[in-house]
C-alpha positions in Angstrom: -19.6 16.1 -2.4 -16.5 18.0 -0.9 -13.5 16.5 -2.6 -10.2 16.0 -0.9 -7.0 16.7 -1.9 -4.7 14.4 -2.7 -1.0 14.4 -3.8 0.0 11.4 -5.8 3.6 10.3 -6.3 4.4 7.5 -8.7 7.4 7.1 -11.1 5.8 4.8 -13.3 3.6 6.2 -15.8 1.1 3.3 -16.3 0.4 2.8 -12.6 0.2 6.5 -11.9 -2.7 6.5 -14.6 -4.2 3.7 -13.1 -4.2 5.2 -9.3 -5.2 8.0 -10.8 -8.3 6.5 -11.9 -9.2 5.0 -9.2 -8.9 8.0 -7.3 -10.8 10.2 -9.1 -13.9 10.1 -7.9 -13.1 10.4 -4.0 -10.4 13.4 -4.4 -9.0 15.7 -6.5 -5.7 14.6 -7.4 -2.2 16.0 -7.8 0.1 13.3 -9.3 4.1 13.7 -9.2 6.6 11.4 -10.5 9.8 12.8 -8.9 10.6 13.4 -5.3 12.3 16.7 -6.0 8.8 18.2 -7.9 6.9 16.2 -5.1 8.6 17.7 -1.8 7.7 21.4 -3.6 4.3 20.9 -4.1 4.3 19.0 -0.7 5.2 22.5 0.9 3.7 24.8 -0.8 0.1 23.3 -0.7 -2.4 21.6 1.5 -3.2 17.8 0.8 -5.4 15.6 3.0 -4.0 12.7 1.3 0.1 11.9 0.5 0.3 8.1 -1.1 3.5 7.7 -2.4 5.7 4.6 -3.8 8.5 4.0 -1.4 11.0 3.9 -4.1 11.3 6.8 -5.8 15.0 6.5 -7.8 17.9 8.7 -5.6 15.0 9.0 -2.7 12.9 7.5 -0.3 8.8 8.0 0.0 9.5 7.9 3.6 11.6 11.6 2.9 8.2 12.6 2.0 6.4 11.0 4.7 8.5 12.5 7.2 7.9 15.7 5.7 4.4 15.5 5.6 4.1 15.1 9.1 6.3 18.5 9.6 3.3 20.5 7.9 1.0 22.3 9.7 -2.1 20.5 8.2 -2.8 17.2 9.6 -2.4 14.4 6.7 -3.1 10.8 6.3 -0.3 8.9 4.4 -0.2 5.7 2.3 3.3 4.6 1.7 3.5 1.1 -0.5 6.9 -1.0 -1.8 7.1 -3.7 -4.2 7.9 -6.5 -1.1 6.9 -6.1 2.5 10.4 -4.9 3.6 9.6 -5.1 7.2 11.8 -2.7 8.9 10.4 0.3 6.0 7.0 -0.8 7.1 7.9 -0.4 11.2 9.0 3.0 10.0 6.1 4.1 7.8 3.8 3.3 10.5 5.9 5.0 13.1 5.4 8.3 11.2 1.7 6.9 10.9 1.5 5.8 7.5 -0.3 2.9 6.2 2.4 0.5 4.8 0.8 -1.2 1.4 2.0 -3.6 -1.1 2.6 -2.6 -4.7 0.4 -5.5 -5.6 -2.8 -4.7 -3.9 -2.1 -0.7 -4.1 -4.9 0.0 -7.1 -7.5 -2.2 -5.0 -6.7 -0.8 -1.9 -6.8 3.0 -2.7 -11.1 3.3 -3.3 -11.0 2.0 0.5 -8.2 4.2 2.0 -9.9 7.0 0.6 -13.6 6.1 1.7 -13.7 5.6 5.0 -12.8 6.4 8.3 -9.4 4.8 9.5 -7.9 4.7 12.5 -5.0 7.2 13.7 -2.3 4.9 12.3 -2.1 1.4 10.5 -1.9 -1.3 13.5 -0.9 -4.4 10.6 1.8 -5.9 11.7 3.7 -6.4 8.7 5.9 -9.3 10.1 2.7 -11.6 10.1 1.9 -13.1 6.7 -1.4 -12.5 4.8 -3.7 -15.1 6.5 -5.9 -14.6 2.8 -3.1 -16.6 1.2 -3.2 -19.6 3.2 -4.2 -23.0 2.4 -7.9 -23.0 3.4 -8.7 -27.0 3.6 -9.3 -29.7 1.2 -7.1 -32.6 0.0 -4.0 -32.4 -1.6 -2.4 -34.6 -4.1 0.6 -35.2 -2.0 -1.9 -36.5 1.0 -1.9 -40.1 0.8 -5.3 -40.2 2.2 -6.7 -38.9 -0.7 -5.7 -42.0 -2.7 -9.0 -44.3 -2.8 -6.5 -47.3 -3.9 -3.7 -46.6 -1.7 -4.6 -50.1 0.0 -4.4 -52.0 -3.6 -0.8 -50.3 -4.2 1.2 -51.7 -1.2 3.2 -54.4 -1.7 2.6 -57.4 0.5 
C-alpha cells in the first residue's frame, strides 16, 4: 500500500495524538504544533495532505493554506475551527480546502483520507447540519400528546 504524506498541524497535544492515530494507517504523518516550524517543513517538503487547525496562536491555518497552494506539488487541504465561522469557511474553500469542525475532525479524518473527493468542498457552511434536526415524534410541549388534555379544561 503506497502511503501518502501528510503534514499535520495541531497546537494541542492530546488531539494531535489522537489525529495522529487515526491517520496512521492511510499516511505517513508529519505532525507540527507551531505555524512558524509548520510553514518550513511546508516548503521544504512534499505533502499530499495539509490538515491544520485554523487557530494556531499569533497565526492563521489559512497562512498555511494559502501557502500550500503556492507549491509546486498539487495538495488537498483540510482546514477545521472550533465554530463554523462562516466567512473563514468561504475562504478556506476558496483556496479549495475542506472547512471541518473541531468537533467532528477525529471522525472525519479516516474519510478525508480514503477516498476520492472532489476538486474542492461544495458544503455550504451557512446551512446548518440537517443531522441535528428534530426528526419527528411527539414532544412534551405538544398538547396533542396529552391523552387527558380533554379531562383538564375547565368548563
Amino acid at each position: 500500500m503506497t502511503h501518502r504524506r501528510l503534514l499535520l498541524v495541531e497546537p494541542d497535544g492530546w488531539l494531535r495524538s489522537r489525529l495522529q492515530r487515526v491517520a496512521a494507517t492511510h499516511a505517513e504523518i508529519h505532525a507540527d504544533a507551531a505555524a512558524p516550524s509548520a510553514r518550513s517543513r511546508l516548503l521544504s517538503g512534499a505533502y499530499d495532505w495539509l490538515v491544520t487547525n485554523i487557530r494556531l496562536d499569533a497565526y492563521n491555518g489559512l497562512h498555511l493554506a494559502y501557502l500550500a497552494n503556492l507549491t509546486a506539488r498539487p495538495m488537498r487541504i483540510v482546514v477545521y475551527g472550533e465554530a463554523c465561522d462562516l466567512p473563514l469557511a468561504r475562504e478556506a474553500q476558496t483556496l479549495g480546502a475542506f472547512f471541518e469542525s473541531r468537533m467532528r475532525i477525529a471522525e472525519a479524518l479516516a474519510s478525508y483520507l480514503s477516498t476520492d473527493l472532489p476538486a474542492g468542498d461544495r458544503r455550504t457552511p451557512s446551512c446548518s447540519d440537517r443531522r441535528l434536526l428534530f426528526r419527528g415524534g411527539r414532544r412534551s410541549g405538544d398538547g396533542a400528546s396529552w391523552p387527558a388534555i380533554d379531562r383538564l379544561k375547565m368548563n
